[in-house]
N, C-alpha and C positions, 0 to 999 in steps of 0.2 A: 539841294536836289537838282540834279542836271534834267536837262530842257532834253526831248527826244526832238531829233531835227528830220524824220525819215519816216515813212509806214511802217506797220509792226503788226503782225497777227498778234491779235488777240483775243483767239480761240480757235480751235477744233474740236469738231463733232464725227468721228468715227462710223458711231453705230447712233439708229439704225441703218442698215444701208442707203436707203431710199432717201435719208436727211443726211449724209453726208454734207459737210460745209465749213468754211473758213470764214472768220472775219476776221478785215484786215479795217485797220486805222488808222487815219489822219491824226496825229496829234500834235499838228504845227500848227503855226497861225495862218499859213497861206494856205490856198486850194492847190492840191496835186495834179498836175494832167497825166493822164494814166497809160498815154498812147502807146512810150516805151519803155514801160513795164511787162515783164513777163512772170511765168508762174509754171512751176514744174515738179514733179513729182520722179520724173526718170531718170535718176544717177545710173550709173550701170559699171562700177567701180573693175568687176570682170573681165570688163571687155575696155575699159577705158572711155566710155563713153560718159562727158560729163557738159552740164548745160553752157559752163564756161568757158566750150570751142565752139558756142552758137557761133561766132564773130568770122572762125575759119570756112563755117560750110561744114563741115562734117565730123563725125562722133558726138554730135549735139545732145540727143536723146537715146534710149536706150528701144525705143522702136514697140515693146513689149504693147500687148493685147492692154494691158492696166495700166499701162504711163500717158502720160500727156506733159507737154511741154507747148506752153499756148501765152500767142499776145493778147493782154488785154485792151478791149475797143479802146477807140478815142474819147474818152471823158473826163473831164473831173472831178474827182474826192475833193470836198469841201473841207477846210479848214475844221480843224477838232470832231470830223464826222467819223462813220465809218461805211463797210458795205460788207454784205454779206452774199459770197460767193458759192452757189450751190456746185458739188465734185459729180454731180448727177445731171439733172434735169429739173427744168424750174418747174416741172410737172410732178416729177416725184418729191420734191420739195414744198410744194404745194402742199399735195396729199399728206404727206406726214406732219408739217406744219402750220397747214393751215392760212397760211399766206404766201404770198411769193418773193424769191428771194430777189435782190438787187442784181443779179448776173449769175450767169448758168453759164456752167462748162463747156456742154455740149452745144449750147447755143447763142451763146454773146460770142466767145474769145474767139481770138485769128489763128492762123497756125502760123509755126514763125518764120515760113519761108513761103511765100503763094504759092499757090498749086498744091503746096504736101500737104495732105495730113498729118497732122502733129499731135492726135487725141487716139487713143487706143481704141478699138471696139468694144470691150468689156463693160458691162454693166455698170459697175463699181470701181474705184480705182485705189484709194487710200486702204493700205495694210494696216489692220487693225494692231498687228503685234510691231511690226516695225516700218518705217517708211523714214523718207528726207522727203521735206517739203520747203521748197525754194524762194522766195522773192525774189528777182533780179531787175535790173536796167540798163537797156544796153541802149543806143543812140542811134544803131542801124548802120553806127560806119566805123567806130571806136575799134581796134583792136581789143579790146577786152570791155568785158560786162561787170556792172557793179554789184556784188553784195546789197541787199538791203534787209532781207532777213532771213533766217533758216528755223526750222525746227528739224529736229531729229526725235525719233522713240523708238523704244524696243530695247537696239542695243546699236553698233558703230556700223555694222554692215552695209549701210549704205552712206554712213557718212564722207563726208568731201574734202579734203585736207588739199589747202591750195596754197603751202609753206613754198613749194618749188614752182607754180606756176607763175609766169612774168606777168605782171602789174597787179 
């Protein structure tokens, strides 16, 4: 059985709205620092806007009232740990669960360039029937951002095909 060397969601929660939430997992032996890692939701395949020209400056996100494209603070995931990342508010997460989750969307994460906003206004953000939801890592100066893990559901419409993209 091969060793995972990276974080990995493992899970999502959709519905109900107000619990929306991802966990995501350490399952190496060292601690992660999390500084530059980032986490997205806004392909926008339409318009060509995709998160892996964060590096250019622009067509990064797809800008949308329900997308977010956001760094996560400076800390780290401990070794074999995990965290759980509310797509709401640690308040509505709360509420529906009963505790509070390790990071909230709306109020831990950065946006990925100072100054913008990188979180949409919307309530809610994850599409219940389809969505792409991102892991990445980029260094803040790399021409290009790393993979670290993807989900997709529904169906491809938002998926990301990066055959022709350089590195």
């Amino acid at each position: 059985q091969a060793q995972i060397d990276h974080l990995v969601f493992t899970e999502v929660v959709l519905q109900p709205s107000d619990g929306e939430y991802v966990r995501i997992e350490n399952p190496t032996g060292a601690p992660v620092n999390l500084a530059d890692y980032y986490l997205t939701d806004a392909t926008d395949p339409a318009h060509g806007k995709y998160y892996y020209n964060l590096p250019s400056g622009t067509d990064y996100w797809s800008g949308g009232s329900t997308d977010f494209i956001v760094r996560f603070p400076d800390q780290n995931l401990a070794a074999n740990s995990a965290l759980v990342v509310s797509i709401t508010s640690s308040t509505s997460y709360q509420n529906t669960y009963g505790h509070a989750p390790d990071l909230a969307l709306k109020e831990d994460f950065l946006p990925v360039v100072a100054g913008q906003t990188t979180i949409g206004a919307a309530p809610y953000f994850l599409d219940n029937t389809l969505e792409t939801l991102v892991l990445f890592h980029w260094d803040g100066s790399s021409s290009i951002v790393q993979d670290v893990d993807y989900l997709l559901w529904g169906d491809t419409t938002y998926a990301v095909d990066k055959t022709d993209v350089a590195g």
